[in-house]
N, C-alpha and C positions, 0 to 999 in steps of 0.2 A: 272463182277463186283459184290462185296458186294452186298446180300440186304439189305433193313434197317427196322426196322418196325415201329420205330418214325422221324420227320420230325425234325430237330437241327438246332438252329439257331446259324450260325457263322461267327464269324468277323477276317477277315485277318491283319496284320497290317505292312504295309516296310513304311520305311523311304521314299527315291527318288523315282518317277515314272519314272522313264524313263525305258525301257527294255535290262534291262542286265540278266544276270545268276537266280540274287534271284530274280527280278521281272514274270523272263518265271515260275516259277515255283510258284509264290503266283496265276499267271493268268493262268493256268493248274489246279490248287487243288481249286478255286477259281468258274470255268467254269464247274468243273466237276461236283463237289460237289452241286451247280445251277443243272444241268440235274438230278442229284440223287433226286430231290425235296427240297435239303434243306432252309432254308432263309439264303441267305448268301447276307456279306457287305464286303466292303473293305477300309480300311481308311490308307490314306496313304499322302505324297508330292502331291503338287500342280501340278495339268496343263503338264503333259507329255504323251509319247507314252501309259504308261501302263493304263492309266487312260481312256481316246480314247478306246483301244482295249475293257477294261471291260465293257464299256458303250454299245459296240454295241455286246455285250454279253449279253446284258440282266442284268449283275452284279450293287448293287447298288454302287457308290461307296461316301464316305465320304473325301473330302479334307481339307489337313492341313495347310493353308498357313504357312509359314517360316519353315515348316520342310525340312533341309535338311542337307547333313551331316558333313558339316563345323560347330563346334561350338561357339555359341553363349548364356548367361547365361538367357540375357533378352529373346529369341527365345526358349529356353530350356523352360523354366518355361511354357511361354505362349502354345506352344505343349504341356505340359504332362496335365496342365490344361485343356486343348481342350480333350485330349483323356479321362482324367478322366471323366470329363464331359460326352462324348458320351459312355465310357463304362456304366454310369451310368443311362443313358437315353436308350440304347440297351439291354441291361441284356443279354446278349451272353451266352449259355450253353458253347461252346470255343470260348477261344480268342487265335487266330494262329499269332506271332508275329515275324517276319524277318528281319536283319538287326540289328547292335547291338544299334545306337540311338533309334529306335521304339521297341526293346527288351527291354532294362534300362528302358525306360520312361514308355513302356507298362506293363510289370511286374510288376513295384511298383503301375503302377495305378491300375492292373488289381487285385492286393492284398489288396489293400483299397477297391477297391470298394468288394471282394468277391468273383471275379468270381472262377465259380466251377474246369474249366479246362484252363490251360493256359500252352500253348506248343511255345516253342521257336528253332526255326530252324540256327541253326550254318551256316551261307553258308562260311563262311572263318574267321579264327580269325586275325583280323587287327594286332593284334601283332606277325602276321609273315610277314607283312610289312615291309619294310625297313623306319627305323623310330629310332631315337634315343632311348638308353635304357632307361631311365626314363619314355618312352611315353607306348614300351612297358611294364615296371612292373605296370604302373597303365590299362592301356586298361587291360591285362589280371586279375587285380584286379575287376573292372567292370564287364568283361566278366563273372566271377567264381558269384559275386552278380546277376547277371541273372541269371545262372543257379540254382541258389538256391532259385531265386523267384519264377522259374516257378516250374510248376508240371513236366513238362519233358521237357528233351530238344531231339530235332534229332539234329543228327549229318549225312550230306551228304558222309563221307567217312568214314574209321576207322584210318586214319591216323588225322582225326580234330578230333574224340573222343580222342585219345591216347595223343594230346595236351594238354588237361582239366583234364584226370583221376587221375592225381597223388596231384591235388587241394584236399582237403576236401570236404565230404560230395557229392562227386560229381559223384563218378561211378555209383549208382544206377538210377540215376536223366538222364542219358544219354543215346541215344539207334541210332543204324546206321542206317537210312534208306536211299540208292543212289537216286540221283534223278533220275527222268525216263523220259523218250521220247516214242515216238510215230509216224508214219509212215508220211512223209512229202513229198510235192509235188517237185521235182525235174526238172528245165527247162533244155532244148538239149543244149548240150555244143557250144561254139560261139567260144572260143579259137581254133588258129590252130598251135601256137606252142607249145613244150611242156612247162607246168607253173605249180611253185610252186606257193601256194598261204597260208595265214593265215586270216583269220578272228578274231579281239583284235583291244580294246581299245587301240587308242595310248599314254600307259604312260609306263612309264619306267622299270612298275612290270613285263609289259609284254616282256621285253626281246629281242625287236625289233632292238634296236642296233646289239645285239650278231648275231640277224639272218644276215641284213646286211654285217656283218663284213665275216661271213662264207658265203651268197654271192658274196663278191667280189673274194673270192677265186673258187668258183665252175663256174661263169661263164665265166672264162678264159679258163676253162676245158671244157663245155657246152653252146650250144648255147641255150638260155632258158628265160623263163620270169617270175620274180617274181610280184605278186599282192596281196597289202595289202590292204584290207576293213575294216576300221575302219576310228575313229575320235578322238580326243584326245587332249591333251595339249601336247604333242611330236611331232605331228605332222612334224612343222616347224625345229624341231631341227632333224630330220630322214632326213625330204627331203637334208637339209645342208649338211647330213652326207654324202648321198647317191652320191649327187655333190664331196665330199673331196675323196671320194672312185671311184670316173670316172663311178658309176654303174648307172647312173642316164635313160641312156637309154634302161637297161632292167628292171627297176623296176616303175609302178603302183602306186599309193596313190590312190584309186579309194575313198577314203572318205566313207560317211555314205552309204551304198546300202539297201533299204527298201528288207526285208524275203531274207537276205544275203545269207543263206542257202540253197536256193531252185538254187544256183548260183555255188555250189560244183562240180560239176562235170565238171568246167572249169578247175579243178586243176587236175593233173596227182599226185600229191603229197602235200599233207597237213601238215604244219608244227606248233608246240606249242613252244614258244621260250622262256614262261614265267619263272621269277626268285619266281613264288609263284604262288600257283594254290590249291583249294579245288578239287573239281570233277566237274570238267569244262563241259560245255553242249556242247560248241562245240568239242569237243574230239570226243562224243557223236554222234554227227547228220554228222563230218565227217565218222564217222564206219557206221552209219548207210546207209552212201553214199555207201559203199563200198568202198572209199580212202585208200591209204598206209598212216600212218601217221607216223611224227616223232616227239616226245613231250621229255619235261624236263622232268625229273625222280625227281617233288615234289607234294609236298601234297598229294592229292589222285590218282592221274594222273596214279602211276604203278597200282591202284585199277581195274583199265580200261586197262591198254595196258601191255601184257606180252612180254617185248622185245622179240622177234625173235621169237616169234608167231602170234603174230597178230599187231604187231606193233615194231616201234625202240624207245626207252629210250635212251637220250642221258644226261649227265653232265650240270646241269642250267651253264651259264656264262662262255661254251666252246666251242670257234665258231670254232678251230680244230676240235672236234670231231662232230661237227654238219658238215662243211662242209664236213669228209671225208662221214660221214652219207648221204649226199646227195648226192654224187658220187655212193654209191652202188647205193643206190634205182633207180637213174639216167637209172644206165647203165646194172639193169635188171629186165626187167617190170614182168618177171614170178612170181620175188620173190614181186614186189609190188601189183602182183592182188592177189596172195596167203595170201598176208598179210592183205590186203583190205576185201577180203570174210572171213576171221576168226573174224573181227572185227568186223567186220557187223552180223555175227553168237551171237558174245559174248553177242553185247551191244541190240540184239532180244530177246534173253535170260536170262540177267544178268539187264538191264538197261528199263524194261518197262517201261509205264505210270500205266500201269493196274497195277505190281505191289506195284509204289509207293505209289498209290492212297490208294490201299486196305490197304497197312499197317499202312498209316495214319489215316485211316478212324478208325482202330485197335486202336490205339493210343488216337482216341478222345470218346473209346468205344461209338459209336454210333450203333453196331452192335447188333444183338439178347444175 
């Protein structure tokens, strides 16, 4: 790691607590930068997992009641007032801001009040949601006003920079840094037949139908067992599906599973089904399992997996070519441990913690 030779006081700031993608990574740059000596806070959504975890970190952290990120005008005001306020009573050398409501809100406050560095982290731009066009030309209208507020923004892949560039005033203001990982504890496998498995929110961005659909075709062909870990508002409508599809007794809902990850190596083959994807962690922490994996070919996703090297790319929204995709890897495990140890190569090399850190740490010139 960096050394540093002055001590920086810095404040984090996401929207929701709860622990998805941009939360693992505010409580990673959050933890660290705490061991590095520096005075670090966290101010975010009320009362969830991520909130818990920084506490028994040692992290301070500051809660927003009504921040979350369904919008509300009365709810808006009273957040940006709240953070203004605590920017103003903090005086933060950076303010590290995540998520595009606690990006908007936090920018403008963080420009009234003055602060010196204020860096905003892209984890996905919402207007590549599936979402009415009028919703996305203003979100990307919003988005391009944060980036102009802040001093710099990251960008987690080059394919979320390449989204923003062609806006004004914006290429210089922008810089790629991947998010990174770090070496994690892995429990003995409990499965004994062979299973495909995904870890996703269950909503509809994430593609779970399309996997489904290409399971009912492959387990006609295989005897096999899919298991999906997650939780979501799809839920109910997946299980229904999986009933109308007759595949209801090789397939799992195992719901929410507490350090889901350390549960990888139940899967003989790891699947990404998403119709939108930034640079997904768990891509990440399955390479890092050694998994074969097979993922959509969006957002950042091909940043991480070079089909027919260290992984399969398949068409978002083509349960042919995913299920014939699952048929190879099926039916030959040489080419799926080959592909598994190259991805675990990449993301040791390509996708550190140590690296993200250091280049952030770069970023908030905290260094000699």
């Amino acid at each position: 790691m960096l050394k540093f030779k002055l001590s920086m006081k810095i404040l984090y700031g996401i929207t929701k607590s709860n622990f998805g993608g941009a939360q693992r990574y505010v409580f990673e740059l959050a933890t660290e930068m705490k061991r590095q000596g520096h005075d670090v806070a966290v101010i975010c959504g009320a009362g969830e997992l991520l909130v818990e975890k920084l506490k028994e970190n040692g992290v301070r952290v500051i809660e927003v009641e009504g921040l979350k990120r369904d919008i509300s005008l009365v709810d808006e005001f009273r957040s940006f007032h709240f953070i203004f306020r605590t920017l103003y009573e903090e005086k933060p050398d950076v303010f590290h801001i995540n998520s595009s409501k606690m990006g908007g809100l936090g920018a403008l406050a963080g420009r009234l009040v003055g602060i010196k560095k204020i860096i905003f982290t892209a984890h996905g731009w919402a207007f590549n949601e599936l979402r009415p066009m009028w919703q996305k030309v203003l979100i990307k209208f919003l988005a391009w006003i944060t980036i102009l507020l802040s001093h710099k923004t990251i960008c987690v892949s080059e394919k979320s920079r390449e989204d923003m560039s062609n806006w004004p005033f914006t290429k210089n203001k922008m810089v790629v840094i991947y998010n990174g990982i770090k070496e994690f504890k892995l429990a003995l496998r409990e499965e004994k037949d062979f299973t495909v498995g995904t870890i996703a929110e269950l909503h509809r961005i994430k593609g779970l139908d399309i996997l489904l659909k290409a399971w009912s075709k492959f387990i006609k062909k295989h005897p096999a067992k899919l298991v999906i870990i997650g939780e979501g508002e799809e839920r109910r409508n997946l299980e229904n599906m999986a009933r109308r599809l007759n595949i209801s007794d090789s397939v799992e809902f195992r719901g929410h599973v507490d350090n889901a990850r350390e549960k990888l190596l139940n899967f003989d083959i790891f699947v990404l089904s998403s119709r939108s994807e930034n640079l997904p962690y768990v891509v990440l922490e399955a390479g890092l399992a050694g998994l074969s994996v097979i993922a959509t070919s969006v957002g950042g996703v091909p940043e991480i997996v070079e089909s027919g090297t260290n992984g399969v790319l398949v068409p978002a929204e083509n349960a042919e070519v995913l299920f014939s995709t699952l048929v190879l890897l099926a039916e030959d495990e040489n080419l799926r441990q080959r592909l598994g140890t190259n991805l675990r190569a990449s993301v040791i090399e390509n996708f550190s913690l140590k690296k993200m850190v250091n280049k952030t740490s770069q970023l908030y010139n905290l260094g000699p």
